[in-house]
C-alpha positions as CSV (number, residue, x, y, z in Angstrom):
1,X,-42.8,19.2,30.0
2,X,-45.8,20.8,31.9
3,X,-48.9,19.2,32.8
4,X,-51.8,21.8,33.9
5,X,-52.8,20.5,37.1
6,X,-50.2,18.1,38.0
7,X,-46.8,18.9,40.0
8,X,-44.0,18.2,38.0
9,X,-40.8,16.5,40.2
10,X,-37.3,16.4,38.2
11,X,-34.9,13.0,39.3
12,X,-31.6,13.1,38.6
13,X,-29.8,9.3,38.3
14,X,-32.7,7.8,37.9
15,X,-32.0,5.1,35.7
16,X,-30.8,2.3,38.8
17,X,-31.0,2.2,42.5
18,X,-32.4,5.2,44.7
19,X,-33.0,7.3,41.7
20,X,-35.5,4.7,40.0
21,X,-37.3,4.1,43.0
22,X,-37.6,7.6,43.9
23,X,-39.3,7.9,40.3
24,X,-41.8,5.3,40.7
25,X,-42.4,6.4,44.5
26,X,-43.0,9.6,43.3
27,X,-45.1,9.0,40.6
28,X,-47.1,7.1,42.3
29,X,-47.4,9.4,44.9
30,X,-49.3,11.6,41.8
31,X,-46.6,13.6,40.1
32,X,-45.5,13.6,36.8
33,X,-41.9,12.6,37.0
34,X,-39.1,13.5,34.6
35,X,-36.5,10.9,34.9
36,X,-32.6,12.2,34.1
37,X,-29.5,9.8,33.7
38,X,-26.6,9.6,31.0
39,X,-28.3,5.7,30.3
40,X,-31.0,6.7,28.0
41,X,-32.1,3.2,27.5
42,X,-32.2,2.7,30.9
43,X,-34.6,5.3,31.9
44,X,-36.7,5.1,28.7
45,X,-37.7,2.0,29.9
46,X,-38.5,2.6,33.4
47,X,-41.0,6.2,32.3
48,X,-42.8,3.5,30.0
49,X,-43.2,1.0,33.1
50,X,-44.2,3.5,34.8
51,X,-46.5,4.7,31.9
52,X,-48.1,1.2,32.2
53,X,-48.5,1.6,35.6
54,X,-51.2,4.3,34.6
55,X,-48.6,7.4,36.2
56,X,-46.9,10.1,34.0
57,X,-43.5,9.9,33.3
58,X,-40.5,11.2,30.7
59,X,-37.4,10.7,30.1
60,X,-34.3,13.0,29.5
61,X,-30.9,11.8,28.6
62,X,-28.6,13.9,30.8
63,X,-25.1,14.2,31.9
64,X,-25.9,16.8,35.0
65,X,-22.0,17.7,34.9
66,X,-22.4,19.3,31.5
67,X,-24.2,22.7,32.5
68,X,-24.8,23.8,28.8
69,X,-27.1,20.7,28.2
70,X,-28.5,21.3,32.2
71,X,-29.1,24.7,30.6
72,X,-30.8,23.4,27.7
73,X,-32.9,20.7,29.5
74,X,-34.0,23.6,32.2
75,X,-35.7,25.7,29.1
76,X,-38.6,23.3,29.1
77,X,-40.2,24.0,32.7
78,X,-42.3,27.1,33.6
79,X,-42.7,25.7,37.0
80,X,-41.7,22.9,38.7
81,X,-42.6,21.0,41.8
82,X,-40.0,19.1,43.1
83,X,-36.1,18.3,42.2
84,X,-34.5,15.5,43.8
85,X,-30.4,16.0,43.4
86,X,-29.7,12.1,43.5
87,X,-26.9,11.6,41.0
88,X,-23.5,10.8,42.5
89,X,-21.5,8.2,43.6
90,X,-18.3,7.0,45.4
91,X,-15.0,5.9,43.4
92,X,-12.4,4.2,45.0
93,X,-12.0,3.2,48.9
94,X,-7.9,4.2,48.8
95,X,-6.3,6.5,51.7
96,X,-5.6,10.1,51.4
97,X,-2.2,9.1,50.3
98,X,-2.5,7.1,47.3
99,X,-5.8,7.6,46.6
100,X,-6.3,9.1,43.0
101,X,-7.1,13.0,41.9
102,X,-9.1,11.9,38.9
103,X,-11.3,10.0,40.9
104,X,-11.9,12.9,43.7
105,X,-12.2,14.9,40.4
106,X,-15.1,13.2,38.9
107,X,-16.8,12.5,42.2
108,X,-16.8,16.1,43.3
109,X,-18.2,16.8,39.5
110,X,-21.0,14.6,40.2
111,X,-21.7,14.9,43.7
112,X,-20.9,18.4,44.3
113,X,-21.4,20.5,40.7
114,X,-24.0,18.4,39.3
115,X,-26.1,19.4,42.0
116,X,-25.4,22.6,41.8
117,X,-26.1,22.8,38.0
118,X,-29.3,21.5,38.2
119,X,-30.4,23.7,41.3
120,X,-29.1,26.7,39.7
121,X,-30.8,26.0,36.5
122,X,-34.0,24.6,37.7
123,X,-34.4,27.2,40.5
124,X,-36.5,30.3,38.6
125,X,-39.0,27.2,38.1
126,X,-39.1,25.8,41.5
127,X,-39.8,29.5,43.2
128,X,-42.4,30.0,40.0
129,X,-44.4,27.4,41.2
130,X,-44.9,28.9,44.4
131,X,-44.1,26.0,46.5
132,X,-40.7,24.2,45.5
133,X,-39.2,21.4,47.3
134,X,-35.3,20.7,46.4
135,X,-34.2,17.8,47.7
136,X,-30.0,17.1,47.9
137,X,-29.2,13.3,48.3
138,X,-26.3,13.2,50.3
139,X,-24.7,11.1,52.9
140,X,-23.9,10.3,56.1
141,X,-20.1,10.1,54.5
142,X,-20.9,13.9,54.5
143,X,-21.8,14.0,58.0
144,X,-18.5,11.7,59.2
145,X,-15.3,10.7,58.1
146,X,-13.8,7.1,57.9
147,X,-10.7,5.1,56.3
148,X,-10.8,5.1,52.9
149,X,-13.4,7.0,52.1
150,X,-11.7,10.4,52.2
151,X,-13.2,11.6,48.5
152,X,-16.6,10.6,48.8
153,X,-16.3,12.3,52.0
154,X,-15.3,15.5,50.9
155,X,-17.5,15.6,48.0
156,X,-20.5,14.3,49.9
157,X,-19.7,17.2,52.6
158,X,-19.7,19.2,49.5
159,X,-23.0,18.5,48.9
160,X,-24.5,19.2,52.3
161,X,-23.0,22.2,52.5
162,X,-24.4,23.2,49.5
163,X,-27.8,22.4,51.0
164,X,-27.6,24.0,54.3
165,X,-26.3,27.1,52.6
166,X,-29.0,27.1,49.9
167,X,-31.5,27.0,52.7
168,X,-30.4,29.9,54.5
169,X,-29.8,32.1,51.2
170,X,-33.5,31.3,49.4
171,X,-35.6,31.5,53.2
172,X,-38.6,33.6,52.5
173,X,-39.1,32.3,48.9
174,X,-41.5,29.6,48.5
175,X,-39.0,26.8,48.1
176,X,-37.9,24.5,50.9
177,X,-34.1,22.7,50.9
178,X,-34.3,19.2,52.4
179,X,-31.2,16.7,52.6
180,X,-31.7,13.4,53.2
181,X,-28.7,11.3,54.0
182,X,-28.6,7.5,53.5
183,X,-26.4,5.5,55.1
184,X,-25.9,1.9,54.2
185,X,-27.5,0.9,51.4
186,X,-27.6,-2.1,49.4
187,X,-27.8,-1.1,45.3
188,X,-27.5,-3.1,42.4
189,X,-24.7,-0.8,41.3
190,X,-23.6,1.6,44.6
191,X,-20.7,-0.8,45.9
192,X,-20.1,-2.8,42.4
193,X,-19.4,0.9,40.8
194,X,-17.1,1.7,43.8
195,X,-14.8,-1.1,43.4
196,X,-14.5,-0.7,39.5
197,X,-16.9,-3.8,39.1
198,X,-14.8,-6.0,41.3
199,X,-18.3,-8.2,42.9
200,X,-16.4,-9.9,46.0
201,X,-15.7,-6.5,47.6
202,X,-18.6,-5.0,46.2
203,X,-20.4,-7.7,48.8
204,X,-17.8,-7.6,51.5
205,X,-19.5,-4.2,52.3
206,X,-22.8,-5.9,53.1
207,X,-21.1,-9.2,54.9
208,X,-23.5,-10.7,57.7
209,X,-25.4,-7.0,57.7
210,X,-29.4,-8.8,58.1
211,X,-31.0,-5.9,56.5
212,X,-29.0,-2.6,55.0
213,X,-31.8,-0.4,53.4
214,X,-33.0,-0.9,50.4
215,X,-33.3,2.1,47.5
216,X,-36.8,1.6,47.9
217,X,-36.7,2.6,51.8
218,X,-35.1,5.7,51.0
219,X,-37.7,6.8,48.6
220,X,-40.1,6.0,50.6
221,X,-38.5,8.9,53.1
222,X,-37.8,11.0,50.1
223,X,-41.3,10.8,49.1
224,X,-42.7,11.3,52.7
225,X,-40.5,14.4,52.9
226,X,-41.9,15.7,49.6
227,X,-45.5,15.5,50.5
228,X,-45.7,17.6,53.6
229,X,-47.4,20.4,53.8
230,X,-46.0,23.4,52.4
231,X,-44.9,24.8,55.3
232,X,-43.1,22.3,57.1
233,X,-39.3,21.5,55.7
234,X,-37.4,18.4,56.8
235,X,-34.2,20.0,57.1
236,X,-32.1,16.9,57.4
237,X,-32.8,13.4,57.7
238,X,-30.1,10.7,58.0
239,X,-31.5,7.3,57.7
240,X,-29.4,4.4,58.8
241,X,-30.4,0.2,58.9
242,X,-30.9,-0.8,62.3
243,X,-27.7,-2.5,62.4
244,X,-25.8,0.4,61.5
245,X,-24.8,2.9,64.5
246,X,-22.2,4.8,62.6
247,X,-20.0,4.6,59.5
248,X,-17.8,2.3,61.6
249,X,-20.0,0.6,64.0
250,X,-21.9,-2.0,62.0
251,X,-23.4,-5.0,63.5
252,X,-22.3,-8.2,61.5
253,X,-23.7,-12.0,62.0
254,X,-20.7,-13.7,60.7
């Protein structure tokens, strides 16, 4: 999975929403991307769009919670550009005291030690390459609590911390640690996934909000963040909507 000549940038969840678009953006942006997601058909068909689209892509079936196939998949890079930590998601919207443990389980699995499989495993190639970029997708859950949202708050904060301490363990090494932390954003999946598939609360989250961000307007910021130069690291960058002042203060045109 190396190309002489051409920087090599890992996504993780890319087969829907932020991850795909990251993949094209990326591509686009001239690397060859190497798309990751436990729906192989879903991200064997967006490397050959993106094939078509005269870029260079792969895909990699991958369940980033499962470190001996991380492990496995890590093997094939001797250097690597760029690896963008976007698989995770939020389960459940139920108060500390009823919410369930299995679902905080598998979202800090996700969230939390996915990300840190794949940083661990990919790291030896991202300082190799003498200019590493990791990117963490996290949240602006992880930045500030609200009702209902206590486990994807924890694991989000989870993730974030993970970040900022990464960044202060690696300095000196040629690899920068950039967060990037989304806050609404309207998915095909995100809010659908959340409410086990239930579509009237799914859109409930989104009610009267003009324009939440798109997956495409946060790659475009992971992208921009990416391509600095070397030596300048976007330590943190929350990106909201307009109408969106905080986790709690939305404006809504009902």
């Amino acid at each position: 999975m190396t190309a002489a000549g051409t920087p090599i940038a890992v996504i993780t969840g890319a087969s829907s929403g932020i991850g795909a678009a990251t993949a094209r953006q990326l591509a686009a942006a001239g690397y060859r991307v190497v798309l990751t997601a436990r729906r192989k058909d879903r991200i064997e068909a967006l490397a050959a769009e993106i094939n078509e689209a005269g870029h260079q892509a792969t895909a990699y079936a991958l369940d980033v919670t499962d470190r001996a196939a991380v492990d496995e998949f890590a093997t094939a890079f001797r250097t690597l550009a760029v690896l963008v930590n976007n698989a995770g998601g939020a389960l459940g919207a139920d108060p500390v005291a009823t919410g369930d443990p299995e679902d905080w389980r598998r979202m800090y699995e996700v969230n939390v030690l996915g990300t840190l499989h794949m940083t661990q495993a990919l790291l030896p190639a991202l300082t190799a390459s003498g200019d590493g970029t990791v990117v963490v997708l996290s949240s602006t859950a992880g930045h500030s609590t609200y009702e209902g949202g206590a486990g994807y708050v924890a694991a989000k904060n989870g993730a974030r911390v993970l970040a900022e301490t990464l960044r202060l363990e690696i300095v000196g090494t040629p690899v920068r640690v950039i967060e990037v932390a989304p806050g609404m954003v309207k998915t095909d999946e995100f809010a659908t996934t959340r409410f086990r598939g239930d579509t009237d609360k799914a859109a409930k989250v989104y009610a009267g909000v003009a324009e939440p961000l798109t997956a495409d307007d946060v790659a475009d910021t992971i992208t921009w963040a990416c391509t600095r130069p070397p030596h300048v690291n976007i330590d943190l960058l929350v990106v909201r909507p307009r109408a969106q002042a905080s986790n709690t203060k939305v404006h809504r045109e009902l």
